[in-house]
C-alpha positions, -999 to +999 in steps of 0.1 A: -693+130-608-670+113-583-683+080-567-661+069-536-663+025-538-661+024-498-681+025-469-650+032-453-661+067-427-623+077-423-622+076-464-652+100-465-637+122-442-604+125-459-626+135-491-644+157-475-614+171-457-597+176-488-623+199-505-644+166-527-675+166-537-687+128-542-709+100-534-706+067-513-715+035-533-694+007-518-679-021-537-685-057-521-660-082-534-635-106-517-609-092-501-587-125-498-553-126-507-538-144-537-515-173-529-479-153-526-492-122-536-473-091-531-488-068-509-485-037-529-502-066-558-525-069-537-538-035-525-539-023-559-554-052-571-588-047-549-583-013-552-590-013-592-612-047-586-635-020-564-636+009-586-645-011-619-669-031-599-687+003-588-687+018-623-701-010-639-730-011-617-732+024-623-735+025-661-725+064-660-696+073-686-693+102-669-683+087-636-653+088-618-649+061-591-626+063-567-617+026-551-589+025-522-578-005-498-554-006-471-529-035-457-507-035-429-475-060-431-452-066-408-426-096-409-439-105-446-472-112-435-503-092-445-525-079-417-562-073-431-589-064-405-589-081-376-620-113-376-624-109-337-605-098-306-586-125-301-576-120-337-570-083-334-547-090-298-524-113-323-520-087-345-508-062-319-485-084-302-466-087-340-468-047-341-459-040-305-417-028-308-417-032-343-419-009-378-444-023-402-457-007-431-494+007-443-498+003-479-530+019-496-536+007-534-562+039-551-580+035-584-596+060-604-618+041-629-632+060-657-647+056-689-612+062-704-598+031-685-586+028-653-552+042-636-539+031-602-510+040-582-497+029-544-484+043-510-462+031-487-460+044-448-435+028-422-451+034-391-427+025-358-446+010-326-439+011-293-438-020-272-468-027-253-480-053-223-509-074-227-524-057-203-520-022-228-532-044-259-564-061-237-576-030-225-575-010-263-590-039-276-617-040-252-628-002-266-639-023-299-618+007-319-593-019-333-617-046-344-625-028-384-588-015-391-563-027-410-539-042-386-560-035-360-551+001-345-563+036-357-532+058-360-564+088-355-573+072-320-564+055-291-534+039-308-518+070-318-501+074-278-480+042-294-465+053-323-434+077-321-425+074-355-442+083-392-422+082-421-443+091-451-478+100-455-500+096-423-529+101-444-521+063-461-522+052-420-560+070-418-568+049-448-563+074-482-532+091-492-544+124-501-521+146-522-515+107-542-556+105-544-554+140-556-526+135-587-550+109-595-583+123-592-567+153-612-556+134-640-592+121-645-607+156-643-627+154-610-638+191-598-637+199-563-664+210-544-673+247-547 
């Protein structure tokens, strides 16, 4: 049985999208960074924090849970979700004519252990007025994303460039969720 530790919709819809069969129960922990921590640390770290979390409570040996978390960073700063608009305009200002990268830590937790594993995107932005970043913050669509932008919306008329897995920008690297999920045995839906 595969258990996804996210209340995340794009992460169901990857899942789905991908052929999974599964069920939602979402992890609730802090996501704070540790002083200095590296952001790939980091995104892994909640990653397997969420999928042991959500098979303890479980109690199910023959559970599979599937944790994920996603960072944006740019300039060696990590950009979580946004805490309000004002918040979410900062963020696009640092993105705006830059490259960043999205990095997505997955865990696969299992009675066997847990394994994890990490992807890195660089995503290239264009640059963009106040007036651009106002107005696309004002649609509410940045204000629960990573770095506040959805490469599947609005945001994706700014970004020319992808170099590496555009499902990690979404929120769930696929084909690395897949090596993963097939190393712990987890069927796909019929």
């Amino acid at each position: 049985m595969l258990v996804l530790a996210s209340a995340s919709p794009r992460r169901r819809e990857l899942l789905l999208q991908a052929g999974y069969a599964f069920t939602v129960h979402p992890a609730h922990i802090p996501e704070d960074p540790l002083p200095d921590e590296d952001p790939i640390a980091y995104v892994v770290r909640l990653a397997r924090e969420k999928a042991e979390r959500v098979f303890r409570e479980l109690a199910d040996p023959a559970a599979v849970v599937l944790g994920a978390d996603t960072t944006v960073t740019v300039d060696r700063q990590i950009l979580g979700k946004p805490e309000d608009a004002a918040d979410a305009k900062r963020m696009l200002r640092m993105l705006a004519g830059k490259s960043h990268r999205v990095i997505t830590g997955v865990a696969a937790a299992t009675a066997r252990g847990t394994e994890v594993a990490a992807e890195v995107t660089a995503v290239r932005f264009l640059t963009l007025s106040d007036g651009e970043i106002a107005a696309y913050v004002a649609t509410g669509e940045p204000l629960d994303k990573a770095g506040a932008y959805a490469i599947q919306g609005r945001a994706a008329r700014w970004i020319p460039r992808v170099e590496g897995c555009y499902f990690n920008v979404v929120g769930l690297p696929l084909a690395l969720v897949s090596m993963l999920l097939e190393s712990a045995k987890c069927g796909l839906a019929e």
